[in-house]
C-alpha positions as a printed NumPy array, in Angstrom:
array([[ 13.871,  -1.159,  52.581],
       [ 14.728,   1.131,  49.965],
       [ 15.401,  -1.216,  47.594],
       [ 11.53 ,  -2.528,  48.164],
       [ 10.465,   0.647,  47.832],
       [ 12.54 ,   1.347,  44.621],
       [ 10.987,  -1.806,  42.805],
       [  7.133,  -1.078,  43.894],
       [  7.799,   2.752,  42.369],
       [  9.187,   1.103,  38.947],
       [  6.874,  -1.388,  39.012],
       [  3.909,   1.632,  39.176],
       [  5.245,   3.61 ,  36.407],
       [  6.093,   0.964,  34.186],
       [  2.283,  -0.116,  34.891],
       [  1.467,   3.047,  34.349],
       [  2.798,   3.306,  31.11 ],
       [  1.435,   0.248,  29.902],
       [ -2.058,   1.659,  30.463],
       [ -1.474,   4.68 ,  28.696],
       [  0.659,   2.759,  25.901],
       [ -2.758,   0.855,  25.605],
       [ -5.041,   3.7  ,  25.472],
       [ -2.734,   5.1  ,  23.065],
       [ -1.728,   2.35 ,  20.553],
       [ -5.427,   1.375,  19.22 ],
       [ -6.272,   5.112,  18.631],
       [ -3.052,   5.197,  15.787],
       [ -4.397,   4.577,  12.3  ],
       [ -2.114,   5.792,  10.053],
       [  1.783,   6.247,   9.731],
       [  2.792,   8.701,   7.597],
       [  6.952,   8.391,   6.221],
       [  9.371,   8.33 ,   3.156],
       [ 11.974,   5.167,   1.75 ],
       [ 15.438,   6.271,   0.657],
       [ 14.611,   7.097,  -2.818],
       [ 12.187,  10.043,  -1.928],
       [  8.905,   7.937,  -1.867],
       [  6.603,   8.88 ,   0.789],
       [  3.753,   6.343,   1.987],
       [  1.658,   6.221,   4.833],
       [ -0.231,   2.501,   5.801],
       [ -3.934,   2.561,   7.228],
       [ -3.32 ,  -0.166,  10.139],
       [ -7.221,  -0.468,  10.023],
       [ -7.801,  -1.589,   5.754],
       [ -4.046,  -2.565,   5.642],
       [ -3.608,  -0.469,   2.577],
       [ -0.004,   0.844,   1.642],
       [ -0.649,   4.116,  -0.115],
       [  2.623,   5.48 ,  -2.299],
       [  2.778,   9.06 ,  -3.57 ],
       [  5.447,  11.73 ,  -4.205],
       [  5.662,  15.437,  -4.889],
       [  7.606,  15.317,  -7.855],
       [  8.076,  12.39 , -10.488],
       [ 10.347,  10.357,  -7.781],
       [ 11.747,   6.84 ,  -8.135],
       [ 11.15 ,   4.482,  -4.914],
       [ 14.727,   3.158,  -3.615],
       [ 15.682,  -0.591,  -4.96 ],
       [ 15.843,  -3.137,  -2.193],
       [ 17.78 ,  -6.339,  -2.18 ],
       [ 16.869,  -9.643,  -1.478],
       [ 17.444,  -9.489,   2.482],
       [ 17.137,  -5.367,   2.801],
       [ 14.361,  -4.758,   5.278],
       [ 11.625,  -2.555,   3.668],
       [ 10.178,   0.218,   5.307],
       [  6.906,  -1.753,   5.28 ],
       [  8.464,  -4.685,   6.243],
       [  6.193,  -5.709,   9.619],
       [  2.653,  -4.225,   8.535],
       [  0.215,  -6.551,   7.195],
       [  0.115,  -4.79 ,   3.621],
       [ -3.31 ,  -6.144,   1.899],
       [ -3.168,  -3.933,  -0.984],
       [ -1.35 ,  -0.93 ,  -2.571],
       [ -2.061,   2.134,  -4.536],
       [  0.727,   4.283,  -6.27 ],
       [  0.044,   7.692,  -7.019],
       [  1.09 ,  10.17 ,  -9.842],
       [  4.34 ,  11.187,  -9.132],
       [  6.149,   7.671,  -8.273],
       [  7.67 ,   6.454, -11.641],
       [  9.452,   3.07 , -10.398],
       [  8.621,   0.48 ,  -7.884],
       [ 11.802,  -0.612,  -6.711],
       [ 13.868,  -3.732,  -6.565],
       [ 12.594,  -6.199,  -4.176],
       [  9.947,  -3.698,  -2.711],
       [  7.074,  -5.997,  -1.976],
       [  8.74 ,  -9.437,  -2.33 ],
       [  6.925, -11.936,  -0.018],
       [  3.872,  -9.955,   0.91 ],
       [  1.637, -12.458,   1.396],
       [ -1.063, -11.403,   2.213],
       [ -1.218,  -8.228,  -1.05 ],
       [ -4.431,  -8.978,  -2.888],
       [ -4.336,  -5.876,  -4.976],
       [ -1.916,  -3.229,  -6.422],
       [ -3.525,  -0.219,  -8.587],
       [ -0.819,   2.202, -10.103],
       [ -2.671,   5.765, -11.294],
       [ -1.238,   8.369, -13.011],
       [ -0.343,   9.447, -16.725],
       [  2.998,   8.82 , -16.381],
       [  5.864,   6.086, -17.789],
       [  6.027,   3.327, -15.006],
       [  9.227,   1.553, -14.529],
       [  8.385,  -2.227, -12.271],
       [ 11.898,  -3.48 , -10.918],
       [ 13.021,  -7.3  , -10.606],
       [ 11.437,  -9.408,  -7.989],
       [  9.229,  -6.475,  -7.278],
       [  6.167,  -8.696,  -6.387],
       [  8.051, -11.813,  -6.23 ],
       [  6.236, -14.603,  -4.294],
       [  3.227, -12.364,  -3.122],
       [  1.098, -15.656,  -3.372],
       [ -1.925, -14.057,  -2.707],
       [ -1.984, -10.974,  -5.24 ],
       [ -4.933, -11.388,  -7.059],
       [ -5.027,  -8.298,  -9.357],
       [ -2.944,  -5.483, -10.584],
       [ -4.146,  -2.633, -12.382],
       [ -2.599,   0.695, -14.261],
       [ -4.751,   3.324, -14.453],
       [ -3.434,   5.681, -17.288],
       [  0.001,   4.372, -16.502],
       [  1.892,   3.294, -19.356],
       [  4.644,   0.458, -18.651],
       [  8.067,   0.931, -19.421],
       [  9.525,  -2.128, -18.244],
       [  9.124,  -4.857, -16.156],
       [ 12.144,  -6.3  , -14.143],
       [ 12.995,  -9.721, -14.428],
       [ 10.789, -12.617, -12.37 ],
       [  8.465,  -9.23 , -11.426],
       [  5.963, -11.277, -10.726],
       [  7.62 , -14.816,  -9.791],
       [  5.652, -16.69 ,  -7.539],
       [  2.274, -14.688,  -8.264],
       [ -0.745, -17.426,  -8.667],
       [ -3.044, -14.844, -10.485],
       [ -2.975, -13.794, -14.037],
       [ -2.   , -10.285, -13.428]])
């Protein structure tokens, strides 16, 4: 008998708390949080857009070919790096398939590592606005169909 009574109670809360986790999970929008090298972001769940920015000039960690990324299991359909972030990192976007768009703004010296947008097959266009371009790591742009 108890042990009846035991499963009908879990079985109401966990219920319960799929419910709420229901109510709850369509009303998020945005996640707000920082990679390793000091590079915050936050990712509209609604546009898909992966917005980059820092404080200070900051330099967004290098990944390597089978490092998860932060960003690693959002649906990231375009990106925009603020002022402030003065290197996209090793590996950072690598396989993104579905990133049509990456605009870099800012007056500053922008550094692109290797593989950086390496097979993102559907990137379509990448702009610098008042960015000037250091350097670009090797096969950047690998596996990009458009003439970036």
């Amino acid at each position: 008998m108890k042990k009846g009574l035991l499963r009908r109670l879990l079985l109401g809360i966990m219920g319960i708390a799929l419910v709420c986790a229901m109510c709850v999970i369509p009303g998020i929008r945005r996640v707000y949080a920082s990679d390793s090298g000091g590079v915050n972001y936050t990712f509209d769940y609604k546009t898909g857009e992966l917005t980059l920015y820092a404080d200070t000039s900051s330099v967004m960690a290098d990944y390597s070919a089978n490092e998860k990324r932060p960003w690693e299991y959002y649906i990231v359909r375009s990106v925009v790096v603020k002022q402030g972030v003065s290197h996209i990192g090793d590996y950072a976007f690598d396989g993104c398939d579905k990133l049509t768009s990456v605009v870099v703004e800012g007056d500053s010296f922008m550094t692109i590592g290797k593989n950086a947008f390496k097979n993102c097959k559907s990137l379509k266009k990448l702009t610098l606005k008042g960015t000037k371009l250091k350097s670009v790591g090797k096969t950047a742009l690998k596996g990009v169909n458009a003439k970036c």
